[in-house]
C-alpha positions as a Python dict, from the first residue, in 0.01 Angstrom:
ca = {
    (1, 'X'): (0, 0, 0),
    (2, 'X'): (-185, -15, -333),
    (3, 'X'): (-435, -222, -448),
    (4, 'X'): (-232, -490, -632),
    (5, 'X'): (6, -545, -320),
    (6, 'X'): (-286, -532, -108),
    (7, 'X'): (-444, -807, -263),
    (8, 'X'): (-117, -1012, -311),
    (9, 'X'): (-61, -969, 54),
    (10, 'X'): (-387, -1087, 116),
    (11, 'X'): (-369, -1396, -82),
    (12, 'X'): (30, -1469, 33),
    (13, 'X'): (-84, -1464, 393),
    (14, 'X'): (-52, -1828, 586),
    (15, 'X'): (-426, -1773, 760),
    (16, 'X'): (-547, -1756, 387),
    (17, 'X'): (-418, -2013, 189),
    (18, 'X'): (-696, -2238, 214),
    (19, 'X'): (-985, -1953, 255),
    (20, 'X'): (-836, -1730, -47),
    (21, 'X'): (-1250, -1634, -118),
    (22, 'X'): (-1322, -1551, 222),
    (23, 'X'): (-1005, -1281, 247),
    (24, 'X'): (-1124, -1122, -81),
    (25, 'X'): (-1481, -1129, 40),
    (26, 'X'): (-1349, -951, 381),
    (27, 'X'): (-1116, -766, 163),
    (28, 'X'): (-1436, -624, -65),
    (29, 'X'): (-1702, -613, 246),
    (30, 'X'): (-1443, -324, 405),
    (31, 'X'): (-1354, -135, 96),
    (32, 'X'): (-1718, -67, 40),
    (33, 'X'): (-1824, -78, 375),
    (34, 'X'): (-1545, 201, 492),
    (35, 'X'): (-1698, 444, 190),
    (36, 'X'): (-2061, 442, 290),
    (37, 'X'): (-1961, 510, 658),
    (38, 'X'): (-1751, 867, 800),
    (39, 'X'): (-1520, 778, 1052),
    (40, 'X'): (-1468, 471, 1250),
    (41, 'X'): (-1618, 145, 1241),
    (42, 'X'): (-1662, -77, 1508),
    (43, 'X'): (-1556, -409, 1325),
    (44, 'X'): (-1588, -782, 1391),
    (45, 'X'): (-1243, -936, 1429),
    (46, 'X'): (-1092, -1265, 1556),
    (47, 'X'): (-1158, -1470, 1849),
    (48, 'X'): (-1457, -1264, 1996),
    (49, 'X'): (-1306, -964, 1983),
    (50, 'X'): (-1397, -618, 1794),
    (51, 'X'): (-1157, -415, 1665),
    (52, 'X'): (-1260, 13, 1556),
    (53, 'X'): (-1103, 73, 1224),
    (54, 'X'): (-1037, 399, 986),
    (55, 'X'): (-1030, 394, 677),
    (56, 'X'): (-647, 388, 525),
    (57, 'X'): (-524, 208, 899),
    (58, 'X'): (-260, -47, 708),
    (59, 'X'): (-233, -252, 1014),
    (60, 'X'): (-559, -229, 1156),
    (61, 'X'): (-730, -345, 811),
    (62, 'X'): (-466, -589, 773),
    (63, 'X'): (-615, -766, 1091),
    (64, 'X'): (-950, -752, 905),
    (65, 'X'): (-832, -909, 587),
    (66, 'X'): (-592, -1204, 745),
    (67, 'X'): (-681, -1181, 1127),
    (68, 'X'): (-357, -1115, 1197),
    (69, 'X'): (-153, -851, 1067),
    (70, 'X'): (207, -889, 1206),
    (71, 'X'): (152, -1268, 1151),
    (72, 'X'): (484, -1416, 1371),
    (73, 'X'): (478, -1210, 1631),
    (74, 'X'): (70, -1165, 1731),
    (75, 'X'): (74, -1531, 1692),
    (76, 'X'): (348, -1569, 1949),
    (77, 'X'): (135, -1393, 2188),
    (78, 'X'): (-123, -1586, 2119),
    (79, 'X'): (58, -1911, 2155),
    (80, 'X'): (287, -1836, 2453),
    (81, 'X'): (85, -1626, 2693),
    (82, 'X'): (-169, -1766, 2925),
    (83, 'X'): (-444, -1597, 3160),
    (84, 'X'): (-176, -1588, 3426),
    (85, 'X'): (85, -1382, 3264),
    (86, 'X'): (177, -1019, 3244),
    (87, 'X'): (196, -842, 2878),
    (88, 'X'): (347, -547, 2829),
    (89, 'X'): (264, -334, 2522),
    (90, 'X'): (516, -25, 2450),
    (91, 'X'): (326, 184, 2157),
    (92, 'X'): (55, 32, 2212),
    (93, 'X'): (-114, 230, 1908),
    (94, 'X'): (-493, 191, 1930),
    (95, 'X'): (-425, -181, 2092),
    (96, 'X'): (-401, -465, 1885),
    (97, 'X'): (-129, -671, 2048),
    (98, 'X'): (-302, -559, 2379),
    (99, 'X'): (-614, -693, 2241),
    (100, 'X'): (-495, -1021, 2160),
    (101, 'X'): (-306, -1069, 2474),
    (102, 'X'): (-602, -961, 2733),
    (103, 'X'): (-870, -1024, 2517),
    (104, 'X'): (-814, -1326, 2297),
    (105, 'X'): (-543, -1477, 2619),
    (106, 'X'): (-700, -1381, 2917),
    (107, 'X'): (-340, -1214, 3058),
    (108, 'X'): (-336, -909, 3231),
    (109, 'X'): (-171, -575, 3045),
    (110, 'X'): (22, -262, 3062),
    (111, 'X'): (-51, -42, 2746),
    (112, 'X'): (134, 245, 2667),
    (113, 'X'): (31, 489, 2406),
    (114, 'X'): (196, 844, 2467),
    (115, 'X'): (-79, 1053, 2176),
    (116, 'X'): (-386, 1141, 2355),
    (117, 'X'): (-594, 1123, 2019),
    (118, 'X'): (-462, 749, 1976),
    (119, 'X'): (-474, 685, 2297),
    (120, 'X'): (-843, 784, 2314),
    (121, 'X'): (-906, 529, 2064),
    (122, 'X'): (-711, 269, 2229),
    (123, 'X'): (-915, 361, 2540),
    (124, 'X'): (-1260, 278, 2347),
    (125, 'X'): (-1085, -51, 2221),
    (126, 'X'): (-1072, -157, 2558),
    (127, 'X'): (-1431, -34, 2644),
    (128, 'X'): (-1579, -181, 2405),
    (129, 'X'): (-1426, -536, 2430),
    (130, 'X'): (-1456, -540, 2810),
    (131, 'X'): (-1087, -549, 2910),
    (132, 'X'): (-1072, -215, 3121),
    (133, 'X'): (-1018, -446, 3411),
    (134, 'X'): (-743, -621, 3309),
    (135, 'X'): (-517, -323, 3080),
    (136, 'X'): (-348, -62, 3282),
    (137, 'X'): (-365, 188, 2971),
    (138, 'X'): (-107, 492, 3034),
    (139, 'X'): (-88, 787, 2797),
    (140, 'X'): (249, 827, 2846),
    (141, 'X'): (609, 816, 2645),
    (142, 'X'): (859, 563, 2787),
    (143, 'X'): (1208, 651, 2752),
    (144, 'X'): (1520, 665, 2953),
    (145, 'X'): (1439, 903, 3234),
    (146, 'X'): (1144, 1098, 3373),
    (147, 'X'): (1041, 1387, 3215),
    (148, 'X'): (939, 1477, 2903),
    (149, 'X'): (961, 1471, 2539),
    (150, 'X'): (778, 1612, 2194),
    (151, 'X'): (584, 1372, 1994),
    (152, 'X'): (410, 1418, 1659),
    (153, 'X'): (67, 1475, 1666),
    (154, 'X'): (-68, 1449, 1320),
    (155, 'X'): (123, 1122, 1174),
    (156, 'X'): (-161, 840, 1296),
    (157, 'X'): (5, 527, 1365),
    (158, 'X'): (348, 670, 1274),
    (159, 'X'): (378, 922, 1534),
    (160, 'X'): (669, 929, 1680),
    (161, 'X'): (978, 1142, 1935),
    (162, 'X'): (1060, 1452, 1717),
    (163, 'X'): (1378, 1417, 1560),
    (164, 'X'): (1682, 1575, 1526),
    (165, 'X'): (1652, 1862, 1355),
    (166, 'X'): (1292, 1729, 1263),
    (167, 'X'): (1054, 1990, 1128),
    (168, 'X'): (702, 1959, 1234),
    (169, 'X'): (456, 2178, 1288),
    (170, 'X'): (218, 1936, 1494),
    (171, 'X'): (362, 1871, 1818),
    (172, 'X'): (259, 1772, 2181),
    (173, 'X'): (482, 1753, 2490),
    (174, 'X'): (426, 1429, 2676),
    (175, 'X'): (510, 1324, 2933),
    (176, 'X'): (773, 1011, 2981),
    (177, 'X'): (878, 736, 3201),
    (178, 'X'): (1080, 422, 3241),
    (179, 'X'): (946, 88, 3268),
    (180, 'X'): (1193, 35, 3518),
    (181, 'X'): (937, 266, 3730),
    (182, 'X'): (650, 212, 3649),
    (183, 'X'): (705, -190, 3695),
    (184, 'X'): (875, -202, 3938),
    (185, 'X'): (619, -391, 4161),
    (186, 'X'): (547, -580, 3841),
    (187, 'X'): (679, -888, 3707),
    (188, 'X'): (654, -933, 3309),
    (189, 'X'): (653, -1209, 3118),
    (190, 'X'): (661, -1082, 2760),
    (191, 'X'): (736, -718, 2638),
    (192, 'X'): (660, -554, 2298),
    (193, 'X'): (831, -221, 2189),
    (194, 'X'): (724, 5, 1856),
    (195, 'X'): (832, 302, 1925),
    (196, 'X'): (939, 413, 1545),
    (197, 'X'): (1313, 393, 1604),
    (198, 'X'): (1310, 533, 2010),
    (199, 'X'): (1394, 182, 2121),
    (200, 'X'): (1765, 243, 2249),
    (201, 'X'): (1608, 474, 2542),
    (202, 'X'): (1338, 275, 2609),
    (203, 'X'): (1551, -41, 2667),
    (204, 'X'): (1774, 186, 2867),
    (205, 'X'): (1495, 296, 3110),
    (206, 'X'): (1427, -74, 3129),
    (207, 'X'): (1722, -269, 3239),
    (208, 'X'): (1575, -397, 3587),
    (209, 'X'): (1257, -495, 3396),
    (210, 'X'): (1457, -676, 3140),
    (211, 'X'): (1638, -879, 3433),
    (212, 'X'): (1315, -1028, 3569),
    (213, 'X'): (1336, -1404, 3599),
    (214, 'X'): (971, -1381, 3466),
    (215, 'X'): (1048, -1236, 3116),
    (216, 'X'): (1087, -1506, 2857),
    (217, 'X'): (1043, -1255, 2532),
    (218, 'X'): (1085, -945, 2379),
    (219, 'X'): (918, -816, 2066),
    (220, 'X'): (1093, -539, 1859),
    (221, 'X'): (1184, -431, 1566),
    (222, 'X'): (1539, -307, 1413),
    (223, 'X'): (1476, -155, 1048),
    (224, 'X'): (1748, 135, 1091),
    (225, 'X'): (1521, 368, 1222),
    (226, 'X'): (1701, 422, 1564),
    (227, 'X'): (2034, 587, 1333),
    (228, 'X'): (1763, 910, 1290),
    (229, 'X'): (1805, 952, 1680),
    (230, 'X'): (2167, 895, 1658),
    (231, 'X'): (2119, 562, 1781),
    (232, 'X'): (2302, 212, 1679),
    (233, 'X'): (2089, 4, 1659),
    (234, 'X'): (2368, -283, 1607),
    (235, 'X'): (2472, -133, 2004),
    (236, 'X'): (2088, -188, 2103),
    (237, 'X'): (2170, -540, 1943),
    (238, 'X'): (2461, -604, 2168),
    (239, 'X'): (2319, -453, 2500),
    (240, 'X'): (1977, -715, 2399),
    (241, 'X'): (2271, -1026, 2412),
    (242, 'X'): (2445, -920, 2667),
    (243, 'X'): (2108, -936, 2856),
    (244, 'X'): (2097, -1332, 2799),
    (245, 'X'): (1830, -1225, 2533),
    (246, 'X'): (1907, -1439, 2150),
    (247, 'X'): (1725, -1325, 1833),
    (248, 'X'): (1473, -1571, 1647),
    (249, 'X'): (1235, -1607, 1405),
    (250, 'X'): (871, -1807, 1476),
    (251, 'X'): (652, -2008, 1229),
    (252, 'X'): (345, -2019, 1350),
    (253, 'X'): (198, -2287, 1168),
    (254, 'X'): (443, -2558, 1332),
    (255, 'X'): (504, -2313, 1635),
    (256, 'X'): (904, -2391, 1561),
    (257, 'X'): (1154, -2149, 1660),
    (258, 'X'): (1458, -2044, 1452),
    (259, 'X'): (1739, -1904, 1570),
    (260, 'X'): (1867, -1552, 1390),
    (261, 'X'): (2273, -1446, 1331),
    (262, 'X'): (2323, -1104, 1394),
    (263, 'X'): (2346, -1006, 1019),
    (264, 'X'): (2040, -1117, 965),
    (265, 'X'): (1871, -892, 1277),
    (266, 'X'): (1999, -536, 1174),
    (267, 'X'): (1899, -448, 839),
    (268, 'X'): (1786, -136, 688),
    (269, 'X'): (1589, -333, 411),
    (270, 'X'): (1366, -543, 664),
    (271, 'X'): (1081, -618, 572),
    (272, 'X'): (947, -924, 799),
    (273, 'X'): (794, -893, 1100),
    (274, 'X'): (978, -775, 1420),
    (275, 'X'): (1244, -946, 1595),
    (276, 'X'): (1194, -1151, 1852),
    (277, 'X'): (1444, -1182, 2137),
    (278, 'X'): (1416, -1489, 2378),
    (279, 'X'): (1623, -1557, 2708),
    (280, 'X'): (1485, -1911, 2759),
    (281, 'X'): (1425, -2078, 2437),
    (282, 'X'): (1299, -2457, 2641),
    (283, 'X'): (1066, -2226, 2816),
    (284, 'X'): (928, -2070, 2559),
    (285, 'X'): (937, -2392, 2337),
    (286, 'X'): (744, -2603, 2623),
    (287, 'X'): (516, -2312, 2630),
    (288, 'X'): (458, -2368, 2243),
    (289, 'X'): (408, -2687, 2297),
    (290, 'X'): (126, -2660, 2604),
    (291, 'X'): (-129, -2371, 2474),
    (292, 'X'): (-387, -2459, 2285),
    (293, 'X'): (-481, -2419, 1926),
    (294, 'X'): (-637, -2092, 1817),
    (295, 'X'): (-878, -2037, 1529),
    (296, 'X'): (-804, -1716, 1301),
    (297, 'X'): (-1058, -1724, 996),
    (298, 'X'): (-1072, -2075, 970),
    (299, 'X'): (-719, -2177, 1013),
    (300, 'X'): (-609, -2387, 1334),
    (301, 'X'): (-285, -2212, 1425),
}
């Protein structure tokens, strides 16, 4: 992202429409800051929590700029989780969502982030904002069966499954399971996947999981990636409806829910945030309606 849409994203974003200054200031404070320090910082973020950031990390400074990124969706765990809930974050990355969820909720979580490098840095998230005793971190893959599977290595937060006929030269063989095993014993309440297009095997290693009476929500996104593994991602679609899941949108700033048609779910030109699947829609509604109100930068969301 350049600087131009950088900025523009900045001052577009809902947290920052009445603190436009502050963003910039934030905006400024990192792009200097990040040059006079090497590596990592250990950053400041929302709601108590610190956040370690790289310079270039899209996402991660994101989060810095407007406190939250992936504005729908992070706000939806925000509003609809409580300390008595179960998160579950598939590509976890270095920990975000997980972040918010057991950190800024108070719920307990599962993280799963398959690169060890990234997943070292998701570890020292955890460590460093207290939350070892309530995240389960695994560095593991999730897919479809037990076994395993080649990731990228080199690609930061894009790392991904190697690909069909995929040429890389930086690979690691990981090792994978379903969430149907590993939660077995478990009983979720909401479940984000980002798994750069792998979601098909995932969700098919998960269909017990998805069952649960517990699980109100499932974050993921369809962009077309899934048709590089040969998957359809209008049949991952399908198998999410036929699981009594429905796709909608969420406005945080009324906490209203929206409900999506399928055309406008699966598209290759998406550029919103992910989708959001709900079974129970009065659940999660009267769960909108209970939490309290959080403060991100100065906005009451």
């Amino acid at each position: 992202m350049g600087v131009l849409s950088t900025v523009r994203f900045i001052l577009n974003h809902p947290v920052n429409q009445s603190h436009r200054l502050d963003a910039l200031k934030r905006y400024v404070r990192w792009q200097v800051g990040s040059r006079l320090v090497q590596g990592q910082v250990m950053c400041d973020w929302i709601l108590g929590l610190k956040l370690l950031v790289r310079s270039g990390e899209t996402g991660l400074t994101g989060n810095l700029y407007c406190g939250l990124h992936e504005f729908s969706t992070m706000a939806y765990v925000l509003h609809t989780l409580t300390p008595d809930d179960l998160f579950v974050d598939v590509g976890a990355n270095v920990g975000s969502y997980t972040l918010l969820a057991s950190g800024g909720v108070g719920a307990r979580s599962y993280s799963f982030e398959p690169v060890p490098e990234t997943f070292a840095r998701l570890s020292l998230n955890l460590q460093v904002n207290r939350l070892d005793e309530r995240v389960k971190a695994l560095n593991i893959g999730v897919g479809e069966g037990e076994g395993e599977l080649l990731f990228t290595s080199d690609e930061d937060t894009v790392n991904h499954v190697v690909r069909p006929g995929e040429s890389s030269h930086n690979t690691i063989a990981v090792k994978v399971r379903t969430l149907d095993h590993v939660l077995q014993d478990e009983s979720p309440n909401l479940i984000k996947i980002d798994v750069e297009g792998f979601e098909t095997p995932v969700i098919n290693g998960a269909l017990e999981t998805l069952r649960k009476p517990s699980l109100h929500s499932v974050i993921m996104e369809l962009n077309g990636s899934g048709e590089q593994y040969g998957y359809s991602e209008k049949a991952l679609y399908d198998q999410m409806i036929s699981l009594g899941f429905r796709p909608y949108t969420y406005d945080p700033m009324t906490r209203t829910l929206a409900e999506l048609g399928g055309k406008d779910v699966v598209r290759k030109d998406q550029t919103h945030d992910n989708t959001l699947f709900i079974r129970d829609v009065e659940q999660a509604r009267a769960r909108l309606r209970s939490t309290p109100k959080v403060d991100i930068y100065g906005s009451s969301l």
